[in-house]
N, CA, C and O atoms as CSV, one atom per row, in Angstrom:
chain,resi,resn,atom,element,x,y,z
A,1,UNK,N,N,-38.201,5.804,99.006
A,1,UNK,CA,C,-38.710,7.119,99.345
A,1,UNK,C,C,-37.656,8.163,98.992
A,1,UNK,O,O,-36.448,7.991,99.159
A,2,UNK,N,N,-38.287,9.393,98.426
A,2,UNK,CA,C,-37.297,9.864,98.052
A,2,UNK,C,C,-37.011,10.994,99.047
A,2,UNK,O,O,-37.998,11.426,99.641
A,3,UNK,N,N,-35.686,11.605,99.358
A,3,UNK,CA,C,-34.998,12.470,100.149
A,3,UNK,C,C,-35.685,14.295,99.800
A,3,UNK,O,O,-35.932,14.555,98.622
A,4,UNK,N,N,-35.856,15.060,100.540
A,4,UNK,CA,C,-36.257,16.233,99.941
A,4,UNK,C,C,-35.181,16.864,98.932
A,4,UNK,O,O,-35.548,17.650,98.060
A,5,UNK,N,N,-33.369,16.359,99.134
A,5,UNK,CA,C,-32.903,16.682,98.165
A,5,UNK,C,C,-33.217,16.558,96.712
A,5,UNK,O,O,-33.019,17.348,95.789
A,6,UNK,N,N,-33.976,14.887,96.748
A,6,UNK,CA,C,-34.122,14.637,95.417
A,6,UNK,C,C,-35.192,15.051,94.873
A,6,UNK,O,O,-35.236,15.333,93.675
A,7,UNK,N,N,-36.434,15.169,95.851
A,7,UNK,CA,C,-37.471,15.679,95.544
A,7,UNK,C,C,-37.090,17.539,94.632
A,7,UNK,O,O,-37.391,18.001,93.531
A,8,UNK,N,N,-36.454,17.984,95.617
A,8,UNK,CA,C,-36.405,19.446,94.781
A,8,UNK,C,C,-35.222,18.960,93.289
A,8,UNK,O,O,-35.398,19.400,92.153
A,9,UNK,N,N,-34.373,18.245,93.575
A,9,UNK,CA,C,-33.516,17.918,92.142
A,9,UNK,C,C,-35.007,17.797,91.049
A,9,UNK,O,O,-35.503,18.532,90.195
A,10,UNK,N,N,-35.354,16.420,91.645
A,10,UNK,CA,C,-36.550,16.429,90.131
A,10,UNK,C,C,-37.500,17.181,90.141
A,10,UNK,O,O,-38.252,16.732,89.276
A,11,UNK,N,N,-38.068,18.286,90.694
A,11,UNK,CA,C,-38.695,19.688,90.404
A,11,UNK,C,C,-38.155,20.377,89.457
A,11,UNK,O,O,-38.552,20.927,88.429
A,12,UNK,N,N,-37.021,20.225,90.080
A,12,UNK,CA,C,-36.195,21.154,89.324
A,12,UNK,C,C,-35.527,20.675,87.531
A,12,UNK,O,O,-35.209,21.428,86.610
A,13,UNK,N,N,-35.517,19.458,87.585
A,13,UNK,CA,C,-35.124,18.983,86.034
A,13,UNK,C,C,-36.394,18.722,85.517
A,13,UNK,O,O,-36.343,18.447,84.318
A,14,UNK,N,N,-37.721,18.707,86.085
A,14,UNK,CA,C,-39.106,18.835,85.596
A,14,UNK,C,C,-39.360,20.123,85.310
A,14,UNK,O,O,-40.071,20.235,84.311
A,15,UNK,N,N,-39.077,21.029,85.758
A,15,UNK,CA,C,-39.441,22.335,84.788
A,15,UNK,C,C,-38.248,22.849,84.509
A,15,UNK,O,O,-38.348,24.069,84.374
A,16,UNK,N,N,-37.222,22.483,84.370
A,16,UNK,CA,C,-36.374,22.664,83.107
A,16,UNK,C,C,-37.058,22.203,82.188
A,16,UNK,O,O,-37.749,22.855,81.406
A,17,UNK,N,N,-36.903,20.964,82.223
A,17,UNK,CA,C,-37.697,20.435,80.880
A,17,UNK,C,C,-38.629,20.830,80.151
A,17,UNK,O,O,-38.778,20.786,78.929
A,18,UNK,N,N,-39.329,21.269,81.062
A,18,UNK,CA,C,-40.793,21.864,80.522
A,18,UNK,C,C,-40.879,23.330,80.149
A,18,UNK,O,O,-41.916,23.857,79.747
A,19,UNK,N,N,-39.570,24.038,80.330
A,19,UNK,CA,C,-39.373,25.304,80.205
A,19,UNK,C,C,-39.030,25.246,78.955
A,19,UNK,O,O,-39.592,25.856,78.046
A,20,UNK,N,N,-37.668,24.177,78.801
A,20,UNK,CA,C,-37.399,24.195,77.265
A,20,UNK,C,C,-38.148,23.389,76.052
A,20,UNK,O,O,-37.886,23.561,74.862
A,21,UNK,N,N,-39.248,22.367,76.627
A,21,UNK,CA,C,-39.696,22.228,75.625
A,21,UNK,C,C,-41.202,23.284,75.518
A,21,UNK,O,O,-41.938,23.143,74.542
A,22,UNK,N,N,-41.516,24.249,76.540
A,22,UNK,CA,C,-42.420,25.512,75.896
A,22,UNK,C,C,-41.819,26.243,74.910
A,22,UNK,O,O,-42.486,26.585,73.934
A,23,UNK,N,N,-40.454,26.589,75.029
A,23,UNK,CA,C,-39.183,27.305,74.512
A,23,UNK,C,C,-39.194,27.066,72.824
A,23,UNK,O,O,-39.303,28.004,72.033
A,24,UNK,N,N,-39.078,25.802,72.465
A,24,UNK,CA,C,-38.995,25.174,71.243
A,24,UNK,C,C,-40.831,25.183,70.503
A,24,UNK,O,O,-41.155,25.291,69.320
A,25,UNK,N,N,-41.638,25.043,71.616
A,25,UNK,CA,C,-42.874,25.134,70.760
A,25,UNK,C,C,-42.929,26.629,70.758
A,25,UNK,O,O,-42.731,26.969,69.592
A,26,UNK,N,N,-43.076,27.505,71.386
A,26,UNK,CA,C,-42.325,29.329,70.834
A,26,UNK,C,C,-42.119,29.377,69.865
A,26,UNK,O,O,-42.832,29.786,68.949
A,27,UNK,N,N,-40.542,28.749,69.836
A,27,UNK,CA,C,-39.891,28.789,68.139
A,27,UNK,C,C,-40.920,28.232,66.964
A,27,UNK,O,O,-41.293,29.014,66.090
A,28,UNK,N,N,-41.357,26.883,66.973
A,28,UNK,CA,C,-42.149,26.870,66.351
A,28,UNK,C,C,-43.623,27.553,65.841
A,28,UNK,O,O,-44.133,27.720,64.733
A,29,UNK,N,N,-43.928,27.778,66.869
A,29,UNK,CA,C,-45.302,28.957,66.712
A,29,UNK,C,C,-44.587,30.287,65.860
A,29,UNK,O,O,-45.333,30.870,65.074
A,30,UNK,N,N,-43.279,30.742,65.984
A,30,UNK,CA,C,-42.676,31.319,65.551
A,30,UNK,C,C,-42.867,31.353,64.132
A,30,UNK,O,O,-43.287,32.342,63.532
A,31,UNK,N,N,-42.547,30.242,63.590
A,31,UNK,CA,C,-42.020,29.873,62.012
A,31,UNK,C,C,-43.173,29.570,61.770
A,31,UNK,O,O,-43.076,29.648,60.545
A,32,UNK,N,N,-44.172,29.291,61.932
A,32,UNK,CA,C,-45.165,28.773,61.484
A,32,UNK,C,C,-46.583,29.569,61.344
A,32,UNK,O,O,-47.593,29.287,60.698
A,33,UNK,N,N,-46.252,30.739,62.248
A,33,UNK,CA,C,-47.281,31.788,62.335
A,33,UNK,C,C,-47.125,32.141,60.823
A,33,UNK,O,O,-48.070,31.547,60.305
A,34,UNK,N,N,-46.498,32.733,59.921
A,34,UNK,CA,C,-47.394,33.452,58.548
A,34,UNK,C,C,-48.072,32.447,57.639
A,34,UNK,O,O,-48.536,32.827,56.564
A,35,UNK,N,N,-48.178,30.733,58.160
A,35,UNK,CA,C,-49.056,29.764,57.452
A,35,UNK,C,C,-50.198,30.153,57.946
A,35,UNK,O,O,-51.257,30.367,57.356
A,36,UNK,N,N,-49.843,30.266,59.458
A,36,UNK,CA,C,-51.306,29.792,60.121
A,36,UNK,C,C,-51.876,31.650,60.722
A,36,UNK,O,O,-52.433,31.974,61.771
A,37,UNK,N,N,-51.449,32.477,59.585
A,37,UNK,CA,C,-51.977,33.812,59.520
A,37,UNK,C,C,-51.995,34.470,60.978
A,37,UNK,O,O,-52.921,35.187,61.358
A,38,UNK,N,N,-50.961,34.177,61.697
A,38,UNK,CA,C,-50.992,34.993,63.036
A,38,UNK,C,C,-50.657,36.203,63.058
A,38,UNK,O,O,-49.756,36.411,62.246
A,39,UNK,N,N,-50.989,37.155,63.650
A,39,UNK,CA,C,-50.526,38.869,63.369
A,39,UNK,C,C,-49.550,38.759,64.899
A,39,UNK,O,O,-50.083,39.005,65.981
A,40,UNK,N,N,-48.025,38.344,64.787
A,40,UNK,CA,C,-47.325,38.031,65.678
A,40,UNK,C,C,-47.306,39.319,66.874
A,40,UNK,O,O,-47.133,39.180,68.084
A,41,UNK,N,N,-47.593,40.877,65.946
A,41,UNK,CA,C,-47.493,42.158,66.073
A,41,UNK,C,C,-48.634,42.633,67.731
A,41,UNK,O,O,-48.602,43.471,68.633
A,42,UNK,N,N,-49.507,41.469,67.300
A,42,UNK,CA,C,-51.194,41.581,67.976
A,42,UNK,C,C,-50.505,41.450,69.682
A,42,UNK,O,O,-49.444,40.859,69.881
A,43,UNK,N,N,-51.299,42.094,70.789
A,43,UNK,CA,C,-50.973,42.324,72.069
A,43,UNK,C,C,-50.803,41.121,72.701
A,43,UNK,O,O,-50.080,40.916,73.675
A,44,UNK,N,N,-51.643,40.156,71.991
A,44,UNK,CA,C,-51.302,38.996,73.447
A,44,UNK,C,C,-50.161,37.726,72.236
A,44,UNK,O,O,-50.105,36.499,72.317
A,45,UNK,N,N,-49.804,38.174,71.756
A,45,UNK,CA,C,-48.721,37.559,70.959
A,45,UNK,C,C,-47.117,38.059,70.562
A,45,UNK,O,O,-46.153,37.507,70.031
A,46,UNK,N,N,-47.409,39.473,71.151
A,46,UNK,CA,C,-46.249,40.245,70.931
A,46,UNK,C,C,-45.037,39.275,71.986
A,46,UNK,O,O,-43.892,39.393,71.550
A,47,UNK,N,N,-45.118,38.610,72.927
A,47,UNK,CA,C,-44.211,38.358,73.652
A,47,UNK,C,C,-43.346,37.128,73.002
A,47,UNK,O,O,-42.297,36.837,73.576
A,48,UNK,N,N,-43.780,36.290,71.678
A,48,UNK,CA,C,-43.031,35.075,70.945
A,48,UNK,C,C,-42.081,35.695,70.523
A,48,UNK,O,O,-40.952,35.364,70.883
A,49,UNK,N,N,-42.324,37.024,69.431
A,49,UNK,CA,C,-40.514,36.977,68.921
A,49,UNK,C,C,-40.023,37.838,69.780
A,49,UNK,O,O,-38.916,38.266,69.452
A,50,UNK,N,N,-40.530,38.320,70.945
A,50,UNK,CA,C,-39.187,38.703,71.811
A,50,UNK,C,C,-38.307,37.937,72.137
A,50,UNK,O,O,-37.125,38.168,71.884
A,51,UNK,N,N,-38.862,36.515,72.975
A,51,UNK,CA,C,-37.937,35.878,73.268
A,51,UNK,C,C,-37.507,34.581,72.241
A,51,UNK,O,O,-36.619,33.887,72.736
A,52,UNK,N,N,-37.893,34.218,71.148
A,52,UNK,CA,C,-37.670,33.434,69.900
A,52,UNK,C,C,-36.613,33.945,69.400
A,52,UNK,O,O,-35.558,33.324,69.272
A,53,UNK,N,N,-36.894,35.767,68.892
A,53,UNK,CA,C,-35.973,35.854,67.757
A,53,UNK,C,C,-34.300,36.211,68.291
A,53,UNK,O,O,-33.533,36.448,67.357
A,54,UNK,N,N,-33.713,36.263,69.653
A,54,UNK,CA,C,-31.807,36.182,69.590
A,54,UNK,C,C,-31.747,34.778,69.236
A,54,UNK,O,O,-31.858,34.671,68.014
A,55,UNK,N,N,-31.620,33.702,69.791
A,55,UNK,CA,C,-31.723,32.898,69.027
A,55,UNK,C,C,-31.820,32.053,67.222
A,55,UNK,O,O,-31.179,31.422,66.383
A,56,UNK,N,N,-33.258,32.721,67.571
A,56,UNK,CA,C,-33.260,32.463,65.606
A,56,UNK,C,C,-32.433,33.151,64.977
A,56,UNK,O,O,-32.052,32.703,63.895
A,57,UNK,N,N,-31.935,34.360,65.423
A,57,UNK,CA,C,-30.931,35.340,64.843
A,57,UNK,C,C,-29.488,34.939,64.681
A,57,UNK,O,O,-28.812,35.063,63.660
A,58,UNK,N,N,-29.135,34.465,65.786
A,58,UNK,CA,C,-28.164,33.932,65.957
A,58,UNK,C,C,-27.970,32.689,65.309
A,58,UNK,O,O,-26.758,32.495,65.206
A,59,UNK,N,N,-28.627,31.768,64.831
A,59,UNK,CA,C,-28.923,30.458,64.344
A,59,UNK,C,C,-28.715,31.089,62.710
A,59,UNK,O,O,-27.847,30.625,61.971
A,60,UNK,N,N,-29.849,32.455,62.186
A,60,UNK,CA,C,-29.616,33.071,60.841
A,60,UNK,C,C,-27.935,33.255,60.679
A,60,UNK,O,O,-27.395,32.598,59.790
A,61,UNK,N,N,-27.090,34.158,61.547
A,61,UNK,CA,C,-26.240,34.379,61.531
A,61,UNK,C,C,-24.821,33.381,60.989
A,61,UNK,O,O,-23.936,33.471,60.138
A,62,UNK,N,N,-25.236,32.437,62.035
A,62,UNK,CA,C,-24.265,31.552,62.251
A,62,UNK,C,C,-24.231,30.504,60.512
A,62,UNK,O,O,-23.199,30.247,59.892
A,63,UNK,N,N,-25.618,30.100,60.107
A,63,UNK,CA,C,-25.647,29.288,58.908
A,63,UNK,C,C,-25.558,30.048,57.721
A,63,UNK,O,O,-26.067,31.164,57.617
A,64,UNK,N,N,-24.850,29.409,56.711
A,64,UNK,CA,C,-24.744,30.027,55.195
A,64,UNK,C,C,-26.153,30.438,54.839
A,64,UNK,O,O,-27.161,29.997,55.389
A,65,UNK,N,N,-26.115,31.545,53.628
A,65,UNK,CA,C,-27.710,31.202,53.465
A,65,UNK,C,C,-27.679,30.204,52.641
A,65,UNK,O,O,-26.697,29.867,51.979
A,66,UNK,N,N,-29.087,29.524,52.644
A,66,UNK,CA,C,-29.152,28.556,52.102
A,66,UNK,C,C,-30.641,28.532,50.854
A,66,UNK,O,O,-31.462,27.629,50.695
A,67,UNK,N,N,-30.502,30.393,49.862
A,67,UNK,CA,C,-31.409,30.516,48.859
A,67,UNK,C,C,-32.614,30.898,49.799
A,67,UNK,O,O,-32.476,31.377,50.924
A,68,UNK,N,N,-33.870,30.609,49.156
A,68,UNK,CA,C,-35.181,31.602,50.058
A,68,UNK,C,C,-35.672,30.136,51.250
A,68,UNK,O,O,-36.625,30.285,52.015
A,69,UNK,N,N,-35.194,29.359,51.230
A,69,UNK,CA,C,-35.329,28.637,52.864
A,69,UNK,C,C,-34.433,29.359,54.202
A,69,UNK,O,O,-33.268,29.622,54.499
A,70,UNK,N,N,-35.953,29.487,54.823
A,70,UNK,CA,C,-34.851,29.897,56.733
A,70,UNK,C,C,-35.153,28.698,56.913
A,70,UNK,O,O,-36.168,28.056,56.642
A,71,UNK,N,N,-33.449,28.236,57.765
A,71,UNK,CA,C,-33.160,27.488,58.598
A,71,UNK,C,C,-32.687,27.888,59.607
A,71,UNK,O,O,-32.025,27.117,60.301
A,72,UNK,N,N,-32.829,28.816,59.871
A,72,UNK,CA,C,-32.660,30.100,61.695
A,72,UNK,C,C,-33.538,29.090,62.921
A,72,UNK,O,O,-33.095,28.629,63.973
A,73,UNK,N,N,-35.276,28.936,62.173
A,73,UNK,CA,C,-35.896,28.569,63.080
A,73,UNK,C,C,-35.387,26.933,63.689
A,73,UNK,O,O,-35.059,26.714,64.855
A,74,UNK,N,N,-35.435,25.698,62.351
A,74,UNK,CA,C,-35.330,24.924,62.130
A,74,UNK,C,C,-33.852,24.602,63.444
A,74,UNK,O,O,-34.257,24.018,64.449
A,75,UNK,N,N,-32.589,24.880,63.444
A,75,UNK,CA,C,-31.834,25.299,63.598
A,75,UNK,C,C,-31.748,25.522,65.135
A,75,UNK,O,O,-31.127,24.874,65.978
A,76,UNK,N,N,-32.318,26.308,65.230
A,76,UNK,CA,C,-32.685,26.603,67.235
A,76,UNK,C,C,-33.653,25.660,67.524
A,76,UNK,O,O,-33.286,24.812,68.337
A,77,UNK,N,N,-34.539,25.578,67.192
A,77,UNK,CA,C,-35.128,24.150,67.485
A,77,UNK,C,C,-34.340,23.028,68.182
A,77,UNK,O,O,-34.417,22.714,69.369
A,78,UNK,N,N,-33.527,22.451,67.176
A,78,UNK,CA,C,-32.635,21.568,67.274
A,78,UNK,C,C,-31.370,21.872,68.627
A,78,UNK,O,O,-30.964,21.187,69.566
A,79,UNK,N,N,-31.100,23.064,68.184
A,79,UNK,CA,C,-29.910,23.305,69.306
A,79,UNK,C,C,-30.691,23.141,70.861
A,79,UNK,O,O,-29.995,23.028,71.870
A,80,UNK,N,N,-31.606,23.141,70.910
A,80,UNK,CA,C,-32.468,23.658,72.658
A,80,UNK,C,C,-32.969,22.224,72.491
A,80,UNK,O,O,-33.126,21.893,73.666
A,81,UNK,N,N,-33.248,21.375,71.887
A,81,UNK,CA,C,-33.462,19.920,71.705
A,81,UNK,C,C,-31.836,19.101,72.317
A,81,UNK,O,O,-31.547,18.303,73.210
A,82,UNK,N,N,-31.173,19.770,71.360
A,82,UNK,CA,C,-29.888,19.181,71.809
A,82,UNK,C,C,-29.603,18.631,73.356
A,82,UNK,O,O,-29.579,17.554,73.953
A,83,UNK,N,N,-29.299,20.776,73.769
A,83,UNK,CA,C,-29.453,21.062,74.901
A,83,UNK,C,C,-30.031,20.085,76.178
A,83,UNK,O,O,-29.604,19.475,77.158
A,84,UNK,N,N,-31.113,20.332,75.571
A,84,UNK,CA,C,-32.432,19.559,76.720
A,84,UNK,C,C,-32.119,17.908,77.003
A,84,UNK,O,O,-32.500,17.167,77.909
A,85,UNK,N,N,-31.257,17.672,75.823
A,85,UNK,CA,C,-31.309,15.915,75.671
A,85,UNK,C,C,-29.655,15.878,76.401
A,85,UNK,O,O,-29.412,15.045,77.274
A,86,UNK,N,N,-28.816,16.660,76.031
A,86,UNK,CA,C,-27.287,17.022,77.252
A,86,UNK,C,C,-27.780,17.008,78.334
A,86,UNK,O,O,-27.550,15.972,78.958
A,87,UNK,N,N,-28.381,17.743,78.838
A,87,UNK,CA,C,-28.484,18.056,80.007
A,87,UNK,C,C,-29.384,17.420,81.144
A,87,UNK,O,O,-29.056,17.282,82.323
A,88,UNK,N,N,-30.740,17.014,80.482
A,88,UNK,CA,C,-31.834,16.211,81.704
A,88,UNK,C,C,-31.826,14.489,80.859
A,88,UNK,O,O,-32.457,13.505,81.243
A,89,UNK,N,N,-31.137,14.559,79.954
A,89,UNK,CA,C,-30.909,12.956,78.942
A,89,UNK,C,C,-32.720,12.201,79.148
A,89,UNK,O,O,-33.286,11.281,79.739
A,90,UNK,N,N,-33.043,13.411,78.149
A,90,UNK,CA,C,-34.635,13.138,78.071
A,90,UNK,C,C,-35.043,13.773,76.917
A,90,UNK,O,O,-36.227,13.743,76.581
């Protein structure tokens, strides 16, 4: 049986988790919106690259360019994957 400590611990590393892997599908909806013709601009979509693009920016920043491929998105993806797999080892 578990203790209410542990009970709120795994609440709590359950929506971490689930925070960062909404986080990473963001990013992806991100990069993938001008395939799949999204008008990112549109009212109930305006809120992805608010919180997507420091990140992707920072990810642009940080890598060489690498010719007409972004790897900004690709890139943060991975780092919040990282993250997520440091931290809840899941």
């Amino acid at each position: 049986m578990l203790t209410p400590t542990g009970t709120l611990t795994m609440a709590l590393r359950t929506a971490l988790g689930s925070a960062l892997t909404l986080y990473m599908l963001a990013i992806l909806l991100r990069w993938t919106a001008p395939w799949l013709e999204l008008d990112l601009r549109a009212r109930h979509l305006r809120w992805i690259p608010q919180i997507t693009d420091p990140l992707i920016n920072l990810m642009r920043r940080i890598l060489p360019p690498a010719g007409p491929m972004d790897w900004g998105p690709v890139a943060a993806v991975t780092a919040v994957w990282i993250i997520r797999l440091v931290l809840l080892q899941y």
